[in-house]
C-alpha positions as CSV (number, residue, x, y, z in Angstrom):
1,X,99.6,106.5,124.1
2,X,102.3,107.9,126.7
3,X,105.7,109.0,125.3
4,X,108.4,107.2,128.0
5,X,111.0,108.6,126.3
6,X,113.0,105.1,126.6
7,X,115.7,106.3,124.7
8,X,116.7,108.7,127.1
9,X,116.6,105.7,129.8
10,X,118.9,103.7,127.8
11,X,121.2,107.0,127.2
12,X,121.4,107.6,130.7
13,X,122.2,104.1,131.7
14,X,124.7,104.1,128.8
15,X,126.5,107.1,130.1
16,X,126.5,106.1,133.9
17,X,127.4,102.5,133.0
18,X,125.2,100.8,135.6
19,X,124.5,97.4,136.1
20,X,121.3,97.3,137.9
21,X,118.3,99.3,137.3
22,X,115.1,99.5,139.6
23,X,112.1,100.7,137.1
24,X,109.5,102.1,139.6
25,X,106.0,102.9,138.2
26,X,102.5,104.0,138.7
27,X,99.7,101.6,139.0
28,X,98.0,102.4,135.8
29,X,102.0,101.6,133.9
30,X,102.8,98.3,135.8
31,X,100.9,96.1,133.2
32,X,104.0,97.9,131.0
33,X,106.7,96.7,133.0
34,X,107.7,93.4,131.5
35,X,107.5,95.5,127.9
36,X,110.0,98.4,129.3
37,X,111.9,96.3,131.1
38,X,112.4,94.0,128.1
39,X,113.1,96.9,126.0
40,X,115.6,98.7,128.7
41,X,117.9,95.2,128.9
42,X,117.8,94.5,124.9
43,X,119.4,97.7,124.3
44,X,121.8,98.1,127.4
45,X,123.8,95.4,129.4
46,X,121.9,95.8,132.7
47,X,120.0,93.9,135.0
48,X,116.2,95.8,135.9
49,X,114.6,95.0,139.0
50,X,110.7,95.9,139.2
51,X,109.5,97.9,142.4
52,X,105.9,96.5,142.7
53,X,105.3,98.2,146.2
54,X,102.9,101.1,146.2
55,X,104.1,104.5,145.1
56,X,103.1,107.5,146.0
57,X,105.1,109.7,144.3
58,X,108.6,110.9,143.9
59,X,109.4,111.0,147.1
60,X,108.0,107.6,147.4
61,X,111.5,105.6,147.2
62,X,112.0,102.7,147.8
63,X,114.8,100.3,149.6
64,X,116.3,98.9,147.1
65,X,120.0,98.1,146.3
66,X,120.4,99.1,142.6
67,X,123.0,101.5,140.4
68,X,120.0,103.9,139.2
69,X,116.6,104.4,140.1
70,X,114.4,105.3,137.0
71,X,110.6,106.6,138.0
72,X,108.0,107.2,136.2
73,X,104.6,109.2,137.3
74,X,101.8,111.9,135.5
75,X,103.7,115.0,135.9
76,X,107.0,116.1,133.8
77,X,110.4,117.3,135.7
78,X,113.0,119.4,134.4
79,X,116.2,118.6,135.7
C-alpha cells in the first residue's frame, strides 16, 4: 500500500546512534503506529515515542524531548 521506506529509518538511526525516537504521523497512518514502531525498535536499540497530537504538517512539531524526530505525511522531500 505506501512504501515508508523503514529501512532508511532504521539506517538513519543506525548512523546517528540515537536512543529515543518520536514517530510523528498523519491521521490516516496512526492505526500503523504500533506496527512501525515495533518494527523501528526490533531492528535498532532505541526507545520510540508516539506523537498522537494533531499534525498539520511539517512544520507541525511537536514538544517533545527525543534524539530524532521521524515524520511522515502525503508529499515526498528531497533532502
Amino acid at each position: 500500500m505506501y512504501d515508508l521506506e523503514l529501512d532508511k529509518v532504521v539506517k538513519e538511526i543506525k548512523k546517528k546512534k540515537v536512543k529515543t525516537v518520536c514517530i510523528q504521523l498523519p491521521e490516516g497512518l496512526k492505526p500503523k503506529s504500533k506496527e512501525i514502531v515495533d518494527y523501528i525498535e526490533n531492528k535498532c536499540n532505541v526507545k520510540c515515542l508516539i506523537w498522537l497530537g494533531t499534525c498539520f504538517g511539517a512544520c507541525d512539531i511537536p514538544d517533545v524531548d527525543c534524539d530524532l524526530l521521524i515524520q511522515w505525511g502525503h508529499s515526498k522531500w528531497i533532502f
